[in-house]
C-alpha positions in Angstrom: 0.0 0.0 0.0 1.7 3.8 -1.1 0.7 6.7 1.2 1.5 10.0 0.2 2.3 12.9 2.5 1.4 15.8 1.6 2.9 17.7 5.0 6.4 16.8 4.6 7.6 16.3 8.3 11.3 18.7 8.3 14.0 17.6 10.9 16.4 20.8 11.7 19.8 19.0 12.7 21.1 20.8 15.6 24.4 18.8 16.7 26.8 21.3 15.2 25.9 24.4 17.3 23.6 23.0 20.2 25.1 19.3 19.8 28.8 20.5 20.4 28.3 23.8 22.5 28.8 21.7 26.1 31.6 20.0 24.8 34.8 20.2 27.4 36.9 18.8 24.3 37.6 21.3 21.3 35.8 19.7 18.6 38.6 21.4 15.5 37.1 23.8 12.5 37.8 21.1 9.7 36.4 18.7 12.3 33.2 20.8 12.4 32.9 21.8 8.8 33.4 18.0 7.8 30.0 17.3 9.8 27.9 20.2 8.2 29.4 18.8 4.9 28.2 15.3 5.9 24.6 16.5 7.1 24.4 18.6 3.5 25.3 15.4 1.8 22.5 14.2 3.5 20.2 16.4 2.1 19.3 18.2 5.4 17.6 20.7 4.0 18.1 22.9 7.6 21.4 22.8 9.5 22.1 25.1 12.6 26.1 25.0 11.7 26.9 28.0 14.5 26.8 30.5 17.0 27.6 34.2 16.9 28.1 34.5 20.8 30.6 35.7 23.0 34.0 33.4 23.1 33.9 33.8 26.4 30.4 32.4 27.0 30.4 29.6 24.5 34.3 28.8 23.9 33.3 25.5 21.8 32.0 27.4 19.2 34.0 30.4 19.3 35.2 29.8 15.4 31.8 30.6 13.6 33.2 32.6 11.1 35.6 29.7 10.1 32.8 27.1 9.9 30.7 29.8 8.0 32.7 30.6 5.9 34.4 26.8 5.2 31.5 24.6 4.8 30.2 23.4 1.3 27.1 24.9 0.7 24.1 22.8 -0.5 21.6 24.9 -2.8 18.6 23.7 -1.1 20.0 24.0 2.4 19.3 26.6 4.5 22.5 27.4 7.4 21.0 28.9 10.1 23.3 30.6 13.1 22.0 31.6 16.7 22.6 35.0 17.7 22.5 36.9 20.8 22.7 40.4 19.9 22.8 42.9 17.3 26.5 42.4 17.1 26.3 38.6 16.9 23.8 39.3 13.9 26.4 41.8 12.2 28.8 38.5 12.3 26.3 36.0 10.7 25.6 38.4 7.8 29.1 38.9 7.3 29.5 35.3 7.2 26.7 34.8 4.8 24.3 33.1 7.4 20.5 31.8 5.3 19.0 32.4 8.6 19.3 34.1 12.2 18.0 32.2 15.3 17.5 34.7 18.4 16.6 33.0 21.7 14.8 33.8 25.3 13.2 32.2 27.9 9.9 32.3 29.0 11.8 32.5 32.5 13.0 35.5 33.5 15.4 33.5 35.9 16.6 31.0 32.9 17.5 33.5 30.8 19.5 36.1 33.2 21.2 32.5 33.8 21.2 31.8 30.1 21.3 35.4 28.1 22.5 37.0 31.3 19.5 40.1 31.0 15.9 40.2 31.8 13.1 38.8 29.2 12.5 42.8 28.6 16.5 43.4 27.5 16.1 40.9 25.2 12.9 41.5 23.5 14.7 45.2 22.8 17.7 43.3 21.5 15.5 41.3 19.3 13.4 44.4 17.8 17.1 45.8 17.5 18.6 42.9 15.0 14.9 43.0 13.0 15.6 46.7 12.3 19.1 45.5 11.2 18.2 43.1 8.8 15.5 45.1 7.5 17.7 48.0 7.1 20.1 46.3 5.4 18.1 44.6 3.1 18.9 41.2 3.7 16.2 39.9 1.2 17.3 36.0 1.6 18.1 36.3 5.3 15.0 35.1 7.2 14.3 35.6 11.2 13.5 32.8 13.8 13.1 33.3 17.2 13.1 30.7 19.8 11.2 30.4 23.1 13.4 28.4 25.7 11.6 26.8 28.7 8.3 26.7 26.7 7.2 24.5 29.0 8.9 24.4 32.1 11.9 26.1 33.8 14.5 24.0 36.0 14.5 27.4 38.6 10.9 28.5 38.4 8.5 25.3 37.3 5.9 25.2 35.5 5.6 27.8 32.9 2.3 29.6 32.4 0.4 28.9 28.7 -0.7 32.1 28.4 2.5 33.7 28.3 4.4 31.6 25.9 1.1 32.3 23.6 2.2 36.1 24.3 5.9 35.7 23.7 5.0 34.1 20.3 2.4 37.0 19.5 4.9 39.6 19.8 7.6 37.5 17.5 5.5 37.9 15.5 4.2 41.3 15.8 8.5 42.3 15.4 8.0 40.5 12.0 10.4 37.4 13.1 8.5 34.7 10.6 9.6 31.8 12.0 9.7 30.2 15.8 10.5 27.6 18.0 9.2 26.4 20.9 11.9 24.7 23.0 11.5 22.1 25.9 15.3 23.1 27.5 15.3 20.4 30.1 12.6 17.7 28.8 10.2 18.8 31.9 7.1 18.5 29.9 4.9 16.1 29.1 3.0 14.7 25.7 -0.8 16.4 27.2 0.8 19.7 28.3 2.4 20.1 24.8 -0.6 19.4 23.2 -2.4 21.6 25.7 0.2 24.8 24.7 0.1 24.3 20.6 -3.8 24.4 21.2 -3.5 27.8 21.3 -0.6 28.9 18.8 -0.9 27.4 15.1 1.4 25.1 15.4 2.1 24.1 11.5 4.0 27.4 11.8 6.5 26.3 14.7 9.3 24.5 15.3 9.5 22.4 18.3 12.7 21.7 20.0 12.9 18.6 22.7 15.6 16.9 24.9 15.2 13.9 26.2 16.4 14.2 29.9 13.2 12.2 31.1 13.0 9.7 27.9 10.4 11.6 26.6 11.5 13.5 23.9 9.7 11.2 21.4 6.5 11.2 22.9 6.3 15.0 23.1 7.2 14.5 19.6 4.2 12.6 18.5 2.0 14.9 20.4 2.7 17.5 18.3 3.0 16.3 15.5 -1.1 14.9 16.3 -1.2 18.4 17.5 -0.3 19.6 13.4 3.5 20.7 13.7 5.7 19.3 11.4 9.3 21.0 11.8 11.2 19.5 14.9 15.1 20.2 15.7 17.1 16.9 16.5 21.2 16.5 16.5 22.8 13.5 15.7 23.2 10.4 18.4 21.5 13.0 20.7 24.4 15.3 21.4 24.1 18.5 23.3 22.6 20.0 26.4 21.5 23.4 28.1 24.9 24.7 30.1 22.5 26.6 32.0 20.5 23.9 32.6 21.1 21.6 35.6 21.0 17.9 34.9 19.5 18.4 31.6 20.7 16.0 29.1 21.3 15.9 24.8 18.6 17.1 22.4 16.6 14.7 20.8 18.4 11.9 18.6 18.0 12.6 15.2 18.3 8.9 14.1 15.7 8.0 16.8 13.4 10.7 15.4 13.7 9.8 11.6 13.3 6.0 12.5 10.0 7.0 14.4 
């Protein structure tokens, strides 16, 4: 029997920026690049290949501009780079980035921990790398923004609904196109996700899971019933929230094309 889909489902592989960011080990530039390569190879056709954040904060991935600017770009593939800042978005333009990714939490304590600034600094921050790209005329650059502890928060709990429909309302009141909902520590459960993307459209979001309680696939399947059909992953499940305690890898990408 042939089924056709006619919602393709879109795995964003995540293990170069968010699968290697924790590593104690330096993972070397051609080390990196060879991976994107590989993933591109694999027709991927979304890779988040880097970060534009301070060395200081993220010394694993302080050679962004070197994996940029290295990797073997696939003409269907879109490279997207997290930023923190306008000055991290100045350095993924200039490295020719497809897309920026700007994050912050739904917890004011998570993301002074994370982005070191209130939930208020950051929204300016945002509002001030839109009015860059826009400026700039960055035509084939696109926006994401992503909404860490979506769901739950390992310092404050359980996170509201209501405001994580609010933080996505005013992405995309800024004009930020795409974003992500992201389950930092793999707190939540498959009812409360399908609970949340009742009241966002979820065919327009990404959904970001670790699997710190083993139930990164089930949240999975709950929104995909739910209608989403983009979902981050990184290979053999790499990665983890520094700012996080306890919380484990993202995800398996394998795992999640297998389901």
């Amino acid at each position: 029997m042939n089924f056709e889909y006619k919602e393709p489902l879109i795995v964003q592989e995540v293990a170069p920026r968010d699968g290697l960011q924790i590593e104690q080990k330096w993972v070397e530039t051609a080390d990196k690049i060879a991976l994107i390569d590989g993933f591109s190879a694999c027709d991927f056709t979304r890779i988040e290949a880097g970060s534009f954040v301070s060395p200081k904060a993220i010394p694993a991935l302080r050679d962004g501009e070197a994996v940029f600017n290295g990797i073997l770009r696939a003409k269907n593939t879109i490279y997207v780079a997290l930023v923190p800042n306008v000055k991290g978005a100045e350095r993924a333009l200039a490295a020719h980035a497809d897309e920026l990714n700007l994050v912050m939490s739904a917890s004011q304590t998570h993301n002074r921990a994370n982005m070191r600034m209130s939930c208020e600094s950051s929204l300016a921050g945002f509002f001030d790398v839109v009015c860059l790209v826009d400026g700039m005329q960055h035509a084939k650059v696109t926006l994401n923004a992503t909404v860490a502890t979506a769901f739950d928060c390992p310092f404050e709990g359980r996170i509201d609904e209501e405001r994580v429909v609010s933080i996505a309302r005013t992405y995309r009141e800024m004009g930020i196109t795409g974003i992500t909902l992201a389950n930092t520590t793999d707190m939540a459960n498959p009812r409360q996700v399908a609970r949340v993307l009742e009241h966002v459209n979820a065919a327009d979001l990404t959904l970001y899971f670790h699997n710190t309680r083993g139930l990164g696939l089930a949240n999975v399947l709950a929104a995909f019933d739910a209608g989403a059909r983009r979902f981050d992953a990184a290979l053999g499940g790499l990665g983890g929230c520094p700012f996080a305690p306890a919380a484990s890898g993202n995800i398996c990408t394998e795992d999640l094309v297998n389901m």
